[in-house]
C-alpha positions in Angstrom: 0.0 0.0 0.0 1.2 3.7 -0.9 0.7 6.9 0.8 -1.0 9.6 -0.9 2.1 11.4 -1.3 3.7 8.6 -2.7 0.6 8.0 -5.2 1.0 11.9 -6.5 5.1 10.9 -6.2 4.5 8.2 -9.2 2.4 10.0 -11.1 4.5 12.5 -11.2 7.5 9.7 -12.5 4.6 8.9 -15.2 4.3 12.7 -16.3 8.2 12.9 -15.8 8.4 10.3 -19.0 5.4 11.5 -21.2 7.1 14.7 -20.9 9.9 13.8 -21.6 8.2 11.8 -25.1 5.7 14.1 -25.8 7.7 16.8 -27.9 8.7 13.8 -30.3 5.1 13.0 -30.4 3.7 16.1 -31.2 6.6 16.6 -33.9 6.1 13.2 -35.4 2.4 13.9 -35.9 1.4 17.4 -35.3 -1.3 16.2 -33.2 -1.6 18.3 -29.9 -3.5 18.0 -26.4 -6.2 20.8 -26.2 -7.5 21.8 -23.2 -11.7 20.3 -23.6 -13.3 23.6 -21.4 -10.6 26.2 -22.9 -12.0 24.8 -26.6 -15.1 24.9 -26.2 -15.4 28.0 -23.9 -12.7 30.1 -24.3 -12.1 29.9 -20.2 -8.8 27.9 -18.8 -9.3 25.4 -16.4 -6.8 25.1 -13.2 -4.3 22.8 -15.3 -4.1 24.7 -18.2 -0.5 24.5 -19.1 0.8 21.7 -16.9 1.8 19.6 -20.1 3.8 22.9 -21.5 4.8 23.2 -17.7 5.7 19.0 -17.7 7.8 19.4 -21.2 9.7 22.8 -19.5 10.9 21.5 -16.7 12.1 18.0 -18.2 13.9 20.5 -20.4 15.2 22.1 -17.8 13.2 25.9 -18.9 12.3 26.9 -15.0 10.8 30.1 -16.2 8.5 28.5 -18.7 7.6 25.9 -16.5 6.5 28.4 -13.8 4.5 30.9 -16.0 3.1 27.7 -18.0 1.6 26.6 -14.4 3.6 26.9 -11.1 1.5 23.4 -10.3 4.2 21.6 -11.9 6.6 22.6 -9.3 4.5 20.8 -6.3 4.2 17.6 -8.4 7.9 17.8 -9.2 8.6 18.1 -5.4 6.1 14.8 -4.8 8.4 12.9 -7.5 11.3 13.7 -6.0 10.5 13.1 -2.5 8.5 10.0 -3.1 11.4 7.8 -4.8 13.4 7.6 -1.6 10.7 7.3 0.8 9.5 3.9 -1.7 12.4 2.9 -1.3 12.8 3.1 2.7 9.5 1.4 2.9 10.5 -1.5 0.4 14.1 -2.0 2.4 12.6 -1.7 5.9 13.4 1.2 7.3 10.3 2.9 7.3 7.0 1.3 7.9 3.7 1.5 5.9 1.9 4.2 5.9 -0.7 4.9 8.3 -4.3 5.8 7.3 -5.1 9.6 7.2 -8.3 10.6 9.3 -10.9 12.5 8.5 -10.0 15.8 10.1 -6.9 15.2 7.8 -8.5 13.9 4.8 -10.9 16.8 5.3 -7.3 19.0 5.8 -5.9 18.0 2.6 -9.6 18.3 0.3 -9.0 22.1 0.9 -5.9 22.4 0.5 -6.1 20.3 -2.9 -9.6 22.9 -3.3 -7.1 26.2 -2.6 -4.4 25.2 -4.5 -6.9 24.8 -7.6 -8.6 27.6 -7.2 -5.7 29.7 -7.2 -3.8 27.9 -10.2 -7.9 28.8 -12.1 -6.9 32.5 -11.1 -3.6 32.4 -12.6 -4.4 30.8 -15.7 -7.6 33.5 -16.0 -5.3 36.5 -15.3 -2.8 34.4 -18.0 -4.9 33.4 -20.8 -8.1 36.0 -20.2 -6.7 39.0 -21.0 -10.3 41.1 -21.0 -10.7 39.7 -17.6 -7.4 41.9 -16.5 -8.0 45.1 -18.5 
């Protein structure tokens, strides 16, 4: 069994490689990954940008990644930290993880809540620009 933070760790190892791939893709086949609410109406959603974000900071392109979507930059931080704490669990040295209450659950559903509503305002003020004139 994995932690949360270990859950958002691998998935951010999963967007690590399809970042990593996706350039070649797109070149390959000119085929690109719209956003489904920003086509149809015109508004970003809270992870507009995270695959131009992904692509940036596999590339090493901190400043793209950041104004793409500073998201990016909490997932990388899961990757990172969730290889070595796998690791400790599957050698031993730390045991499994222990459920999360509900006060905590509870905790983390607004955090997860402000953290997208805040990544929704930047991508307004980014990609709306009548909404900041």
């Amino acid at each position: 069994m994995f932690s949360v933070p270990e859950r958002i760790g691998g998935f951010g190892s999963l967007v690590a490689v399809a970042a990593a791939v996706w350039p070649m893709f797109v070149d390959r086949t000119g085929a690109g990954l719209p956003c489904p609410l920003r086509t149809m109406t015109g508004i970003p959603c809270p992870g507009c940008g995270l695959t131009t974000a992904a692509v940036a900071l596999v590339r090493g392109d901190l400043g793209t990644a950041f104004h793409a979507n500073p998201l990016i930059f909490g997932l990388a931080a899961f990757t990172v930290a969730a290889g070595p704490l796998v690791a400790l669990r599957a050698i031993g040295v730390l045991g499994p993880p222990r459920p999360w209450s509900s006060e905590r659950r509870r905790q983390m559903g607004w955090i997860a809540g402000l953290l997208a509503v805040a990544s929704w305002l930047f991508q307004l003020h980014r990609l709306v620009p009548s909404l900041t004139d």
